[in-house]
C-alpha positions as CSV (number, residue, x, y, z in Angstrom):
1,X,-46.9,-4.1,-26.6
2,X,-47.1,-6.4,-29.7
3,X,-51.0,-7.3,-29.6
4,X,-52.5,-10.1,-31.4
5,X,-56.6,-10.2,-32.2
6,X,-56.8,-12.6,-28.5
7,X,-55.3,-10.4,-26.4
8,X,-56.9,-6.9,-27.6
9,X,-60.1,-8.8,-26.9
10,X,-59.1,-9.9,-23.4
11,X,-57.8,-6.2,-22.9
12,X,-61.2,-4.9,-24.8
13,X,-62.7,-6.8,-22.2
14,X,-61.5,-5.2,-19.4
15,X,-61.8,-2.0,-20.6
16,X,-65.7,-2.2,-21.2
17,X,-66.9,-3.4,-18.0
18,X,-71.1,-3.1,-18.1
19,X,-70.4,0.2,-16.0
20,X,-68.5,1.9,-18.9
21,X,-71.1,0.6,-21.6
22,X,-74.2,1.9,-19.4
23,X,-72.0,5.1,-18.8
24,X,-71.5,5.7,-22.6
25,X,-74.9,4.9,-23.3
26,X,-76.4,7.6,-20.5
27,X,-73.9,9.6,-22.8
28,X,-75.2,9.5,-26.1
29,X,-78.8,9.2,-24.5
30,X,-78.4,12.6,-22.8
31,X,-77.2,14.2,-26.3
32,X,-80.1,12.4,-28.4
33,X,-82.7,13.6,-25.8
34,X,-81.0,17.0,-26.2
35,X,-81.2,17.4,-29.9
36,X,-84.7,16.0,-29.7
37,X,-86.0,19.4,-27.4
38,X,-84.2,21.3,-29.5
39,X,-85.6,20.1,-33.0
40,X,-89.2,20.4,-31.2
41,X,-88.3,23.5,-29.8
42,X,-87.5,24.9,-33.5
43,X,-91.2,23.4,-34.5
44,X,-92.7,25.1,-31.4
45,X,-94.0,21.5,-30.6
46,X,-92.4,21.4,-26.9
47,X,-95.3,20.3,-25.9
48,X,-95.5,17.0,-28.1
49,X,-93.8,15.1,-25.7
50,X,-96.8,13.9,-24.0
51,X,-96.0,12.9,-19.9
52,X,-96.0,9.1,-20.5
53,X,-93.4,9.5,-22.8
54,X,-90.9,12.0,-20.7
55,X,-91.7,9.4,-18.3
56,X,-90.7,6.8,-20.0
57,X,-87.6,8.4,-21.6
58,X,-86.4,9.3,-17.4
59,X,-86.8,5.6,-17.0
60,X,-84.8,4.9,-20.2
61,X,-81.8,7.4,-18.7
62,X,-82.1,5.6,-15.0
63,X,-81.8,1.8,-16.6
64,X,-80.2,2.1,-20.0
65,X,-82.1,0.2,-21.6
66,X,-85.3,0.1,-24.7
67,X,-86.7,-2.8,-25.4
68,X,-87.1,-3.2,-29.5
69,X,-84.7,-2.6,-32.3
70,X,-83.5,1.0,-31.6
71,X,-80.1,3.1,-30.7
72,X,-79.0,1.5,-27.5
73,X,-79.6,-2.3,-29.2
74,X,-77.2,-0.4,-31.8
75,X,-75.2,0.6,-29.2
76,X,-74.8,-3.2,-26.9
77,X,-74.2,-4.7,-30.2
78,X,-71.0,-2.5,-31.0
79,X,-69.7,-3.1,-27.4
80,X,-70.3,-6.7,-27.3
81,X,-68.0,-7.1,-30.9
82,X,-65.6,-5.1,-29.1
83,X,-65.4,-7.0,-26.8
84,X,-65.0,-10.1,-28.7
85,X,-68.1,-11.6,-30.0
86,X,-67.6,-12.5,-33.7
87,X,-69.8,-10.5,-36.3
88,X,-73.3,-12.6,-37.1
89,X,-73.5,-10.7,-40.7
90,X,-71.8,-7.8,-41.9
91,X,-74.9,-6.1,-43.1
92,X,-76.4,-6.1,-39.5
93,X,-73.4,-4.5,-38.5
94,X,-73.8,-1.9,-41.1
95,X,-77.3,-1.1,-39.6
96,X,-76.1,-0.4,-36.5
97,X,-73.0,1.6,-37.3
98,X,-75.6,3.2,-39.5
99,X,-78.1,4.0,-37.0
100,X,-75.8,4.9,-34.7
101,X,-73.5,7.5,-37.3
102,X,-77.0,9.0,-38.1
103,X,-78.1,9.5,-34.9
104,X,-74.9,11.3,-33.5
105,X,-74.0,13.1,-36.7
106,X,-76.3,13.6,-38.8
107,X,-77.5,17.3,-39.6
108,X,-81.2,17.8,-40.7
109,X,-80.5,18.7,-44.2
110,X,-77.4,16.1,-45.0
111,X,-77.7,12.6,-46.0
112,X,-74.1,11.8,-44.8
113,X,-73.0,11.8,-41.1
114,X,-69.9,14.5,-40.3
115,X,-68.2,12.4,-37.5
116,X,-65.5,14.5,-35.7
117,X,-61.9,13.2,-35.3
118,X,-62.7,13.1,-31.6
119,X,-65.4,10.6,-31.3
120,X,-62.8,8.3,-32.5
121,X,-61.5,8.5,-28.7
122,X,-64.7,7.8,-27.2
123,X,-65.8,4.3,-25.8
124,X,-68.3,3.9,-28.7
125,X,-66.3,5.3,-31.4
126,X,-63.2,2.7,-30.6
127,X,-66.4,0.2,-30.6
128,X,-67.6,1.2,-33.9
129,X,-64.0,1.5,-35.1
130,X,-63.2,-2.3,-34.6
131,X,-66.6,-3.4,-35.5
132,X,-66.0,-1.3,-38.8
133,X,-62.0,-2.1,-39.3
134,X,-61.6,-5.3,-37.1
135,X,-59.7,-5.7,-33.8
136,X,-56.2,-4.7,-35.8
137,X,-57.4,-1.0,-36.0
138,X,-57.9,-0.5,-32.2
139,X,-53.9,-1.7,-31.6
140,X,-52.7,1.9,-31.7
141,X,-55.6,3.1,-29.4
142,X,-54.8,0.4,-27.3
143,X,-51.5,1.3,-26.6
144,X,-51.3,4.7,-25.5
145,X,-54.0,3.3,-22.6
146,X,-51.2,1.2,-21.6
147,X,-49.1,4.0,-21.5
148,X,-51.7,5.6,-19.1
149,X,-52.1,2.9,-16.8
């Protein structure tokens, strides 16, 4: 198909219904809350999770949702540009690609993430591709789903 910036959006749009954002963010949620046990487990500090906050983290799984400045704000912010709605300021998008990269990727003792080739193919790594490159990059990506269909 030849795509232009308005109809990637409109097909962008499609694509991430609120089901497949809350999906993607159970996703990355899951592997966060992963990595956390383990990191404490490494301290022998399994214990520092205090109830209220497993509790609150369950909740957090069930709804998708943290109120305050934190990974999933990172995450609705790079799915809402995907899907169309212009950048406020490049530097906020930064932070959140930022926050996001070091969350994922980031190993304890690097200062740069190591993002595999395959999160490229993921709902939030097309998100963070256009939000990084603009709506042009995801053209390619956006055909072979056409192909699929």
């Amino acid at each position: 198909m030849s795509w232009t910036p308005e109809k990637a959006y409109a097909a962008m749009k499609e694509i991430y219904t609120d089901e497949v954002m809350q999906e993607e963010k159970r996703r990355v949620f899951q592997q966060v809350y992963r990595h956390l046990c383990e990191h404490l487990e490494d301290l022998n500090a399994r214990d520092a999770l205090k109830e209220e906050v497993d509790e609150r983290l369950r909740w957090y799984k069930t709804y998708t949702f943290m109120p305050g400045d934190n990974l999933f704000q990172s995450m609705r912010y790079i799915f809402l540009m995907a899907r169309g709605e212009k950048e406020r300021d490049p530097a906020v998008t930064q932070e959140h690609l930022h926050r996001i990269y070091r969350a994922l990727f980031s190993a304890a003792g690097l200062k740069n993430p190591t993002i595999p080739e395959s999160f490229w193919r993921t709902s939030l790594g097309v998100g963070c591709l256009i939000a990084e490159k603009g709506i042009e990059a995801a053209y390619p990506i956006l055909d072979e789903m056409e192909l699929s269909y």
